[in-house]
N, C-alpha and C positions, 0 to 999 in steps of 0.2 A: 668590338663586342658583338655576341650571336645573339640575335632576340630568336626569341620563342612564341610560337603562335600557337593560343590554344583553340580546339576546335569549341565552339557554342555550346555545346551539351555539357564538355568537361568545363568550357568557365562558369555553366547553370551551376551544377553539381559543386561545384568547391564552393562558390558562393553561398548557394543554399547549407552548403555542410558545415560553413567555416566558424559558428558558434557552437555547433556541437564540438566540431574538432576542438574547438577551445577548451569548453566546460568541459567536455567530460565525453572524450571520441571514443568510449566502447560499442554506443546508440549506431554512428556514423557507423564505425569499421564491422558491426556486424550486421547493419542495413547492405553497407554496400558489395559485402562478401557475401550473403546468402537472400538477398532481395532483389537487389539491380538488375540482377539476368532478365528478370521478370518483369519488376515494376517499374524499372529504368532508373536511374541515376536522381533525377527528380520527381518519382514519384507516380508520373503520369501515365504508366502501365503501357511506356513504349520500349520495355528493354531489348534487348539485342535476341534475346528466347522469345519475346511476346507473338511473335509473327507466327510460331510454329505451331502453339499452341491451338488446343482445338476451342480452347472459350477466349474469350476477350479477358486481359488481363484487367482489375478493377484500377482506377484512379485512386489511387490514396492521397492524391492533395485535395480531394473533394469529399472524406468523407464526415469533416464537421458539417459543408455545405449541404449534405444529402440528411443530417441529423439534426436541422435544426436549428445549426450554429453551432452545438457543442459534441466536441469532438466525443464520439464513444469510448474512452478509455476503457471498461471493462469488454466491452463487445468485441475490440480489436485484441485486446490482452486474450482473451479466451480462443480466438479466433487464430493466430497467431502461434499459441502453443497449441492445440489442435489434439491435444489430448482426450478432453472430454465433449468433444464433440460429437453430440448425438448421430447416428446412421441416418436417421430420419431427414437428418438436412439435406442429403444427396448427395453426391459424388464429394471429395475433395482434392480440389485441385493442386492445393503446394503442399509440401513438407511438412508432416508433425514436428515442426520447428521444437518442442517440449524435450520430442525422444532426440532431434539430433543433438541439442545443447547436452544432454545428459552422455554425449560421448556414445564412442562404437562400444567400450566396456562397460557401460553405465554407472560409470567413475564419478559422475560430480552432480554431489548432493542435490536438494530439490531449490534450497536457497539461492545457490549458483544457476539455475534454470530459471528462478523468477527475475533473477536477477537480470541474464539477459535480454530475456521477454520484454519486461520493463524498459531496460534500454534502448530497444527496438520500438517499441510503443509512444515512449518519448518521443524518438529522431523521427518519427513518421507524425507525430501532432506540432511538432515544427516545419512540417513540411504543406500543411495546411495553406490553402487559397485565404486569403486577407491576414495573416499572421505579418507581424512587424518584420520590415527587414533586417535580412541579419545584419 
């Protein structure tokens, strides 16, 4: 029989993902298909792009810790879909995640856009510093 050795990062990552994969992996499969580049696999904004960038990518397992205790559900949702985000705040640095869910055609409805958002929003407040193990 061949064992498999996984490296650290991917046994962090499956770990950390494997209740979302459970419940409900659209969270999981659209965190790690259009996030991970950047925030890494577990959150901690050391993904495989973070290096090239010209700002430091943010921690997302710390951003209940920097609020408080409680995770900013609206602030990341708003922040996230990148849509109506004021000029005023300054450059932005990743994806109007909003327009890309909405497709290259702009094919799928607004419901199907929060819908992802939300998914994303979830898997990243399970990803939080002192959350239960999965």
């Amino acid at each position: 029989m061949k064992r498999v050795v996984l490296g650290p990062a991917l046994s962090i990552a499956l770990a950390l993902a494997a209740p979302a994969l459970a419940a409900d992996d659209l969270g999981a499969r659209l965190y790690f298909n259009h996030c991970a580049a950047c925030h890494g696999d577990d959150g901690e904004g050391t993904g495989p792009v973070a290096a090239s960038m010209r700002v430091t990518v943010p921690n997302l397992r710390s951003l209940a810790q920097r609020n408080g205790g409680n995770f900013p559900v609206d602030a990341v949702r708003a922040y996230v879909d990148g849509r109506d985000v004021l000029a005023a705040h300054g450059d932005r640095q990743m994806p109007i995640w909003g327009d890309v869910f909405r497709g290259a055609d702009q094919e799928a409805d607004d419901r199907t856009v929060r819908r992802r958002i939300a998914a994303i929003v979830d898997f990243i407040s399970m990803l939080q510093y002192g959350q239960p193990s999965p």
